[in-house]
Kinemage of the C-alpha trace (Angstrom):
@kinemage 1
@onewidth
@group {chain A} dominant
@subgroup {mainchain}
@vectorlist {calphas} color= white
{ca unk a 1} P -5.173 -10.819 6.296
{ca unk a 2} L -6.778 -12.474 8.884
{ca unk a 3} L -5.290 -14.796 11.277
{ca unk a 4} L -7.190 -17.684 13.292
{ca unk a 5} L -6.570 -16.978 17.318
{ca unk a 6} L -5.103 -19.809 18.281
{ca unk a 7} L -4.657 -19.613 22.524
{ca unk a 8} L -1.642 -21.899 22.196
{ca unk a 9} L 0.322 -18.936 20.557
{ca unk a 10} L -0.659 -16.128 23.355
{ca unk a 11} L 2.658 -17.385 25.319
{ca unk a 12} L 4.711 -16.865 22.327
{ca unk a 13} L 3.073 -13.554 21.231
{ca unk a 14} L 4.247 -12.528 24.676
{ca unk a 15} L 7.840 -12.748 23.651
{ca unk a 16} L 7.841 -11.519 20.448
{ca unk a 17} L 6.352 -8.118 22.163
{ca unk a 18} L 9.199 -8.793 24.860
{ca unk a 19} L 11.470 -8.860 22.347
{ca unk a 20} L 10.529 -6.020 20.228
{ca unk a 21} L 9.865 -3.290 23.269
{ca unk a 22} L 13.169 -3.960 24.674
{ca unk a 23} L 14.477 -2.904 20.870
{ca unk a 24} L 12.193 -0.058 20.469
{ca unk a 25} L 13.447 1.057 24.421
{ca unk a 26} L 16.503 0.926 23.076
{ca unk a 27} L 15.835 3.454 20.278
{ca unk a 28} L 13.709 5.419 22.346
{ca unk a 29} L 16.158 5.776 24.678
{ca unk a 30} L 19.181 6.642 22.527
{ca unk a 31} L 20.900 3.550 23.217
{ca unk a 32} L 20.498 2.277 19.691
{ca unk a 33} L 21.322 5.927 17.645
{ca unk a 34} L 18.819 6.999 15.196
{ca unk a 35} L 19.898 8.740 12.113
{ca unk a 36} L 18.045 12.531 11.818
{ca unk a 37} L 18.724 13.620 8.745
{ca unk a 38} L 18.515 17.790 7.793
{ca unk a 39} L 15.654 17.541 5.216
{ca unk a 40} L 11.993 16.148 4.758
{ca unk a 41} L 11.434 12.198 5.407
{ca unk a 42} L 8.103 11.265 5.312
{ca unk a 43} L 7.400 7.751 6.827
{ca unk a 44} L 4.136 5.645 6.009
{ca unk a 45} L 3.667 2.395 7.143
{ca unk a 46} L 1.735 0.600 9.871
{ca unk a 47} L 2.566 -1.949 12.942
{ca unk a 48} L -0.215 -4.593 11.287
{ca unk a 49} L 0.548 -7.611 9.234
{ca unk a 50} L -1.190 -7.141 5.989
{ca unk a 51} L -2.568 -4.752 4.044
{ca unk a 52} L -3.802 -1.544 4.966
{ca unk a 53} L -3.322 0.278 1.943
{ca unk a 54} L 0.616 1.761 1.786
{ca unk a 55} L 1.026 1.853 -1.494
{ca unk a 56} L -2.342 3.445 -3.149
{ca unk a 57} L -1.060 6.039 0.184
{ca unk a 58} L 2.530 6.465 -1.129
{ca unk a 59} L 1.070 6.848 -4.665
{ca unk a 60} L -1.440 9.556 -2.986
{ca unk a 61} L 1.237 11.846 -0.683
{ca unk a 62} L 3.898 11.190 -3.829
{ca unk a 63} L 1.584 12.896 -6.274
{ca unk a 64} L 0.762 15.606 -3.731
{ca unk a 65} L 3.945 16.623 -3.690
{ca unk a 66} L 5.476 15.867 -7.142
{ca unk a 67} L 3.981 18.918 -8.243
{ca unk a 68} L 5.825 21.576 -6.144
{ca unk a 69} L 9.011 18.980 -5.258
{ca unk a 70} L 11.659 16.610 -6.802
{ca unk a 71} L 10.381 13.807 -4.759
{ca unk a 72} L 11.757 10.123 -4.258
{ca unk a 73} L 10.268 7.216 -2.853
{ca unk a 74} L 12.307 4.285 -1.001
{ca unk a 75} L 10.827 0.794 -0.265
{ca unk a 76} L 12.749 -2.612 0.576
{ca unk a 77} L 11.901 -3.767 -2.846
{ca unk a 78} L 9.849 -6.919 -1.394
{ca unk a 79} L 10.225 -10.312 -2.999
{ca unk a 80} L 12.606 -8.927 -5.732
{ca unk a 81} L 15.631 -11.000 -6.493
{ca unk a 82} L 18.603 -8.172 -6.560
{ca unk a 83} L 20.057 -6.632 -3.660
{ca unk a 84} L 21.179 -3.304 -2.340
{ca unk a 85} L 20.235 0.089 -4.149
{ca unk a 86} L 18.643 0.285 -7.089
{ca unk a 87} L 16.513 3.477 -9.283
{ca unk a 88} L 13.931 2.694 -10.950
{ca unk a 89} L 13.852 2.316 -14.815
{ca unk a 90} L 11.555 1.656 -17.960
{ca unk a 91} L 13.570 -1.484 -18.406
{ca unk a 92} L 12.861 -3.065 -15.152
{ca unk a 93} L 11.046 -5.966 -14.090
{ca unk a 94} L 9.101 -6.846 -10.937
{ca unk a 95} L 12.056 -9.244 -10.104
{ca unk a 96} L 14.144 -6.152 -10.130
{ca unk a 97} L 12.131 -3.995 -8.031
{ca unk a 98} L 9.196 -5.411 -6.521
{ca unk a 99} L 5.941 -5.096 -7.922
{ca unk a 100} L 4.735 -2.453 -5.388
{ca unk a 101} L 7.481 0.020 -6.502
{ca unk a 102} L 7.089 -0.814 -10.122
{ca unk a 103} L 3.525 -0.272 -9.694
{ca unk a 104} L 4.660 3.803 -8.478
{ca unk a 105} L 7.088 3.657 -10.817
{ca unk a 106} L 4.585 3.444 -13.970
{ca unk a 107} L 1.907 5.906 -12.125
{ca unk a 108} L 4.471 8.762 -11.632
{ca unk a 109} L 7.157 8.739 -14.007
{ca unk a 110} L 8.773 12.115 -12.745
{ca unk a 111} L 8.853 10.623 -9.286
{ca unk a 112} L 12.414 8.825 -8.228
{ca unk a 113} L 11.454 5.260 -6.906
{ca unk a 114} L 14.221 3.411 -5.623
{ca unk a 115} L 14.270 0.409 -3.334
{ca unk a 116} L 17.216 -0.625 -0.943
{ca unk a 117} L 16.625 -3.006 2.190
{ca unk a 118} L 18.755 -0.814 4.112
{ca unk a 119} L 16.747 2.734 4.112
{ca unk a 120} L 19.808 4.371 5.796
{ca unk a 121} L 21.969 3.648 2.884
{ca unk a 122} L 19.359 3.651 0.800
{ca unk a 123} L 18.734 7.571 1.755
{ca unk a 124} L 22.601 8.200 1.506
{ca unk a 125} L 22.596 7.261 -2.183
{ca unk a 126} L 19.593 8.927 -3.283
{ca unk a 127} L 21.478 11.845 -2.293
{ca unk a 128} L 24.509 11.208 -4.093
{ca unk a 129} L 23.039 10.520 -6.994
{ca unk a 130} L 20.389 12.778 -7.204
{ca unk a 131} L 21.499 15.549 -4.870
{ca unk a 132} L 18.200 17.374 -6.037
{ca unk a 133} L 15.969 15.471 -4.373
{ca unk a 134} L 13.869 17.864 -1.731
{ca unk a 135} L 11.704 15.245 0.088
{ca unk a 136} L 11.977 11.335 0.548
{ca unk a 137} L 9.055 9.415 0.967
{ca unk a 138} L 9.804 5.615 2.983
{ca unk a 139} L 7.049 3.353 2.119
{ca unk a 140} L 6.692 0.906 4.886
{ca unk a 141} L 8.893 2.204 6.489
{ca unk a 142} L 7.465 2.734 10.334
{ca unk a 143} L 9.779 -0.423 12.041
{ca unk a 144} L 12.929 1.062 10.496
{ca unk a 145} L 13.836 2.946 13.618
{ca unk a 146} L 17.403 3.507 11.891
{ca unk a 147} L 16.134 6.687 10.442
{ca unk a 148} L 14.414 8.951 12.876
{ca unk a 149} L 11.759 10.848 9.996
{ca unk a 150} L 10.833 14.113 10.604
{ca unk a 151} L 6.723 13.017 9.768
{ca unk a 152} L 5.224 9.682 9.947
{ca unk a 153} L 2.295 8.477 9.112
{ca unk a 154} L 0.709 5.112 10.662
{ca unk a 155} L -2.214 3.611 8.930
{ca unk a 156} L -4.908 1.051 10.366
{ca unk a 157} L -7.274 -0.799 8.803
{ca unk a 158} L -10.908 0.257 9.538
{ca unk a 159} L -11.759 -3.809 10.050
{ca unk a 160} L -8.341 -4.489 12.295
{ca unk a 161} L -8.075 -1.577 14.267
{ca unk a 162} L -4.350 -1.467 15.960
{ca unk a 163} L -5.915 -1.166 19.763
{ca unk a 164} L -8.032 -4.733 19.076
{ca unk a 165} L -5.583 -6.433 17.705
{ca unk a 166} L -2.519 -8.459 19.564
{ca unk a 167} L 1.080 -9.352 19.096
{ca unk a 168} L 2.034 -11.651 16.378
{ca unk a 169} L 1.927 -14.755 16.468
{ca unk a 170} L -1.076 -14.514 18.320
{ca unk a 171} L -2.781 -11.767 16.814
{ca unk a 172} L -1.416 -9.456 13.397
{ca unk a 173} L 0.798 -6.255 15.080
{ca unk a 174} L 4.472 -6.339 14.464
{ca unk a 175} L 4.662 -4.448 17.405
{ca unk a 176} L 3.404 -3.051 20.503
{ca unk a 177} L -0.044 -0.806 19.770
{ca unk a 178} L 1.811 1.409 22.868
{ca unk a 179} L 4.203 2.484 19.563
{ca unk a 180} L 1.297 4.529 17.816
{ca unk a 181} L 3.059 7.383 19.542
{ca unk a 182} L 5.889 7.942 16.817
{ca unk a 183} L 3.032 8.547 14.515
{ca unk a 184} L 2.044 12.471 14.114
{ca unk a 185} L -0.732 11.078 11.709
{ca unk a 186} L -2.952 8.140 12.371
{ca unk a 187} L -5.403 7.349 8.985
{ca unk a 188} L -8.272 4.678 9.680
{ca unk a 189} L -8.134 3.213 6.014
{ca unk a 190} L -10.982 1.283 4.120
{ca unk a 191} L -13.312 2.899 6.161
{ca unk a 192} L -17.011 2.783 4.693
{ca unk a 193} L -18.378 6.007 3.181
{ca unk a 194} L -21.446 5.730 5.267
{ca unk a 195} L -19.668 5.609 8.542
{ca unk a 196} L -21.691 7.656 11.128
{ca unk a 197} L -20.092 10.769 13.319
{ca unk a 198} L -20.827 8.776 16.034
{ca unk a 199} L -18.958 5.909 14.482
{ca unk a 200} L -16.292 7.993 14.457
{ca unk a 201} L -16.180 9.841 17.453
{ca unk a 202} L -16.088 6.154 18.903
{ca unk a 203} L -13.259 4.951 17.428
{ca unk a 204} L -11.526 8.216 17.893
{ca unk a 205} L -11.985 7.957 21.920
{ca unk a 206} L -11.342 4.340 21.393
{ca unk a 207} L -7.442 4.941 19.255
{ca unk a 208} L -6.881 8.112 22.446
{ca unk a 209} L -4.460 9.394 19.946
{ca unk a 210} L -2.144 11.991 21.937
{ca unk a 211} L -2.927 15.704 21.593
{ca unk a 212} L 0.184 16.185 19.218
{ca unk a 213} L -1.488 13.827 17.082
{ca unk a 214} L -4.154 13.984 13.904
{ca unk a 215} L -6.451 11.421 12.662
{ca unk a 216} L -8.579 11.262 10.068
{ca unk a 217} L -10.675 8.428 7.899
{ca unk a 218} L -10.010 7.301 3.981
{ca unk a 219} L -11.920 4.731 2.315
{ca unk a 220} L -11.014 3.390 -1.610
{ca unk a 221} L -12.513 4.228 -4.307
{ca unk a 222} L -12.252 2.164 -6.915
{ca unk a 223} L -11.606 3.634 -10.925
{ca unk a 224} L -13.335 2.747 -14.236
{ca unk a 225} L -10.747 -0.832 -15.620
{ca unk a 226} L -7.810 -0.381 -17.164
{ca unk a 227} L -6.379 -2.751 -19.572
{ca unk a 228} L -3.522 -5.041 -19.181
{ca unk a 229} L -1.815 -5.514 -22.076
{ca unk a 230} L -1.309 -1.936 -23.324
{ca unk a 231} L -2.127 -2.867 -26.692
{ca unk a 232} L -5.940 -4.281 -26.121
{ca unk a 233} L -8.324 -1.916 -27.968
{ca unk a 234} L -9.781 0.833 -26.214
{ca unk a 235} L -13.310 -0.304 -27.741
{ca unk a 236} L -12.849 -3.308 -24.973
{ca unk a 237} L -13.199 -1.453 -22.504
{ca unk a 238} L -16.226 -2.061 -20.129
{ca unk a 239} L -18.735 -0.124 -18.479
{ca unk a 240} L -19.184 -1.608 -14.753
{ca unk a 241} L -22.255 0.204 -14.785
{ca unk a 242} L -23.583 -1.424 -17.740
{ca unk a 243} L -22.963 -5.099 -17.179
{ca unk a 244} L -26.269 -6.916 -17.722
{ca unk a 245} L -25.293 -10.682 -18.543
{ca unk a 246} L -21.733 -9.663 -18.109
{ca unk a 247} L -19.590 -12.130 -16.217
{ca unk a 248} L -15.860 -12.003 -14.892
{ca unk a 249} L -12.827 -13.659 -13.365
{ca unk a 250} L -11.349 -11.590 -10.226
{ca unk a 251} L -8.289 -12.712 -9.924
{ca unk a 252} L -6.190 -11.358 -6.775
{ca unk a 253} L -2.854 -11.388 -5.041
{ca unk a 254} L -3.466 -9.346 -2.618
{ca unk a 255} L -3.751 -9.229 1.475
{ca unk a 256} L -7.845 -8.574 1.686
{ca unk a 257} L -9.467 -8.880 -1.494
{ca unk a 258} L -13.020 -8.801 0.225
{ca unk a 259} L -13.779 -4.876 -0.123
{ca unk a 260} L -12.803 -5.219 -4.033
{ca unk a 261} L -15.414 -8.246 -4.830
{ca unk a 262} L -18.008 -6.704 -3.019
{ca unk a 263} L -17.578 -3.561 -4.835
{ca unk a 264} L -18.013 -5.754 -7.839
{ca unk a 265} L -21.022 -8.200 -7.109
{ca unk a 266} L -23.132 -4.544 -7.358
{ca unk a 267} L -22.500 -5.021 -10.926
{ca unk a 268} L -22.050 -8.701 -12.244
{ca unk a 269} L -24.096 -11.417 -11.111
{ca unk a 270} L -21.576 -13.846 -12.428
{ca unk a 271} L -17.792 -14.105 -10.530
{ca unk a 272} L -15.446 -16.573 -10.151
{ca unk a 273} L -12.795 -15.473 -7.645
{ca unk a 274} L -9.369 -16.780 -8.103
{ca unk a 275} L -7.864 -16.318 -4.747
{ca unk a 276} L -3.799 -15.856 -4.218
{ca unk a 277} L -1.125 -14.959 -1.160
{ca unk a 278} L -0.399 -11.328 -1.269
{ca unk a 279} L 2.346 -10.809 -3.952
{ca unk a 280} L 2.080 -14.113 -5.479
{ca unk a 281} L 4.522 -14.716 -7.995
{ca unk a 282} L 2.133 -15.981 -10.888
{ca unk a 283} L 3.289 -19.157 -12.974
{ca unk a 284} L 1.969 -20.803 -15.889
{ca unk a 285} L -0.145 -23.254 -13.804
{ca unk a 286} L -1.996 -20.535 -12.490
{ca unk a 287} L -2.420 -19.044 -16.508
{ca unk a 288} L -3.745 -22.594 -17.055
{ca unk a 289} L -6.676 -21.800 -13.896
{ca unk a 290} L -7.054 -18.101 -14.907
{ca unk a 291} L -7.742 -19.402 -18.489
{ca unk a 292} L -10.118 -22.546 -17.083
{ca unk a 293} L -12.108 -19.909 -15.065
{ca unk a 294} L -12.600 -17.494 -17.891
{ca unk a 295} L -13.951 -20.430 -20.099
{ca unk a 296} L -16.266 -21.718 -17.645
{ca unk a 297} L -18.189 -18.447 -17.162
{ca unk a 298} L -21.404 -18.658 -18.371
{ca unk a 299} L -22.561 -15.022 -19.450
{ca unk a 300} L -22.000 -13.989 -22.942
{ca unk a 301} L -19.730 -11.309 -22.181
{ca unk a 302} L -17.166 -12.073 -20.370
{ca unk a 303} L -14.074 -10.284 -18.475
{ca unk a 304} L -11.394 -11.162 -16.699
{ca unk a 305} L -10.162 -8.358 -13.492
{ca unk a 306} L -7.676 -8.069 -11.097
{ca unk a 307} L -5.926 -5.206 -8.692
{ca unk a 308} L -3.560 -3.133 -9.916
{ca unk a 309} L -0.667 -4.397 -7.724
{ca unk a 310} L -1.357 -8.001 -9.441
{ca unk a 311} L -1.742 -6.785 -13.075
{ca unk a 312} L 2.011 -5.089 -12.640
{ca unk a 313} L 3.044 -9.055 -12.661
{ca unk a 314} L 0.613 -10.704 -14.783
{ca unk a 315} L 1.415 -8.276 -17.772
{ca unk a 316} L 4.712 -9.871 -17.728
{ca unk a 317} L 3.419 -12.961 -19.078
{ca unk a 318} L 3.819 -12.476 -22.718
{ca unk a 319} L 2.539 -16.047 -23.705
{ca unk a 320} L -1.315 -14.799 -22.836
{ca unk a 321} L -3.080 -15.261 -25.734
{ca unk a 322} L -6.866 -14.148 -26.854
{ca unk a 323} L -9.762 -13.566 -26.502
{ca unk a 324} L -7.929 -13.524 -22.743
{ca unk a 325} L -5.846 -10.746 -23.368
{ca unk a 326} L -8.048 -8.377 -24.642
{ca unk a 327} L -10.307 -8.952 -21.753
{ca unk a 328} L -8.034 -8.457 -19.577
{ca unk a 329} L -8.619 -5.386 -17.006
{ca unk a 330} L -7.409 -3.922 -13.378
{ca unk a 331} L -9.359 -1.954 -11.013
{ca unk a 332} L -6.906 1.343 -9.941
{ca unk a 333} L -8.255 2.135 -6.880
{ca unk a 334} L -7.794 5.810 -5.166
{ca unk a 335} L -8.058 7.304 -1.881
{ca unk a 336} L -10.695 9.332 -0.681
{ca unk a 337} L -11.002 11.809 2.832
{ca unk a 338} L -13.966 11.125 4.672
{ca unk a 339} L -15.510 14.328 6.574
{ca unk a 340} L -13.864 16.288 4.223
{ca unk a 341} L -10.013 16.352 5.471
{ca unk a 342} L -8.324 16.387 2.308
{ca unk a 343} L -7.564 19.728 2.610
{ca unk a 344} L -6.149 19.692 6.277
{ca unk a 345} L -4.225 16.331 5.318
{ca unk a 346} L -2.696 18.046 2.062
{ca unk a 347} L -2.104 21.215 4.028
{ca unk a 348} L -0.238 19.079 7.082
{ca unk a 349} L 2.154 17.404 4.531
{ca unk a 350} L 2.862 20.515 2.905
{ca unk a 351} L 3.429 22.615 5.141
{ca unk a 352} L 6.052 20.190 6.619
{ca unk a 353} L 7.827 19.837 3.687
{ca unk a 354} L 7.545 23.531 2.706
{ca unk a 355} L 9.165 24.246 6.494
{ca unk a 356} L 11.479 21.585 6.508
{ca unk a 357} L 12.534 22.239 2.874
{ca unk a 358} L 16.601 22.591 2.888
{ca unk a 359} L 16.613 25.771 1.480
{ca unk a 360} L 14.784 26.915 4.389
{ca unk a 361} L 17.172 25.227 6.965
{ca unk a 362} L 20.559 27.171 8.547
């Protein structure tokens, strides 16, 4: 999400960083107490307004681990309408949860996702109700300097890079760029798969991550669709490399949609993009645009797509009717290591865990 730099708001973006070292001093300091709790916390998040890509990251480190650990993920739940702790179920709604955590929830079933908007209590019931939980993940969770995590993880978009950017209101940090020092892993994410070593060595001299630190570059890769509405027949599906006189509806609710429309104008010629704030709480008036769009495409075949993230609400709109639903897809996108780091990532958030595992702790 880009924001227009407006001089006028320089004064005030020095206050809000006023305002926000003098609380992180205080937790650096030990004058505001930290909780440290005796088993593996894994914090991802970033100091940026917007998106960087938490969740498809959260989704990535939670199935990493899923497969060796009983592993639980806690977010604040954004934009959801109850309050306090809450678990994850097959019954819930985005209005229950959030659509970020329902989105985990449906992608890794055996995982515990739970949202509370106070992680330290949050954390505290987790363990009381599932006492056999071995590693928490907090997703967005680097400005909650009430829990002191044993690994964090700050993430930066390739386009907004942390050290150009300013202070809100002014520019899009939350917080100082001086703070990328709590991280002991900094990820450049949507990076382009083309980026040159010199590329990188530049922005690597240009971050000056401390020694203790590691760094490495992801990028998205985006999946084949998926449909909606479970019940659409497979048939439907469509081949995005086979789309000659295909035309489509993107429809997005999401910080930066940019990177996934120009994934898709290599493959349809026709697109009407349907543009909405991140985690925009879809109505019928925007059904009624959605459905105007689709019927104004020109091409014979046409499909309607969106992101992942936005599908998680849409598909809560029973009242969709066809030919809509059937043609009705999301893009899953995953994450992919540049200068092949997977393995040294993996290995890093393993080994922490594996060390840090309770069992393994006097």
């Amino acid at each position: 999400m880009k924001r227009n730099k407006n001089i006028l708001l320089y004064p005030f973006s020095l206050l809000y960083g006023l305002i926000t070292g003098i609380r992180n001093f205080l937790y650096d300091t030990g004058i505001l107490p930290s909780v440290e709790l005796p088993f593996p916390v894994i914090c991802i998040g970033n100091i940026t307004v917007g998106g960087t890509g938490k969740t498809p990251h959260t989704e990535y480190i939670a199935g990493l681990l899923r497969k060796n650990y009983k592993t639980a993920t806690l977010s604040r739940g954004y934009k959801r309408i109850t309050h306090d702790f809450r678990i994850a179920s097959s019954s819930d709604r985005v209005r229950d949860i959030g659509d970020e955590p329902l989105q985990i929830f449906r992608n890794f079933p055996d995982v515990l996702v739970t949202v509370d908007r106070n992680r330290v209590h949050g954390v505290k019931r987790i363990l009381e109700e599932c006492p056999e939980t071995e590693v928490i993940i907090l997703d967005d969770g680097f400005q909650h300097r009430r829990i002191a995590p044993g690994f964090s993880i700050l993430l930066s978009d390739f386009e907004r890079l942390i050290v150009r950017d300013h202070m809100l209101p002014y520019g899009n940090l939350r917080e100082s760029k001086g703070n990328m020092w709590r991280a002991d892993i900094i990820l450049i994410t949507k990076s382009p798969e083309n980026i040159s070593p010199i590329q990188r060595r530049l922005i690597v001299k240009e971050i000056d991550k401390s020694p203790y630190q590691n760094l490495y570059f992801t990028s998205f890769r985006y999946k084949l669709p998926v449909a909606v509405f479970e019940n659409c027949h497979a048939g439907t599906q469509p081949d995005v490399s086979e789309c000659t006189g295909c035309g489509i509806v993107l429809i997005t609710g999401i910080a930066n949609p940019q990177p996934l429309k120009e994934y898709l104008q290599k493959s349809y010629n026709e697109i009407i993009h349907l543009s909405f704030p991140d985690h925009h709480n879809f109505n019928d008036k925007d059904l009624l645009s959605i459905s105007s769009a689709y019927n104004n495409l020109k091409s014979a075949t046409r499909y309607l797509f969106t992101t992942e993230k936005d599908a998680v609400r849409l598909r809560e709109f029973i009242n969709i009717a066809e030919p809509i639903r059937s043609a009705f897809f999301y893009i899953p996108v995953g994450i992919h290591f540049l200068n092949e780091d997977k393995d040294e990532f993996d290995n890093l958030i393993i080994d922490y865990v594996r060390k840090n595992h309770r069992n393994n702790r006097v």
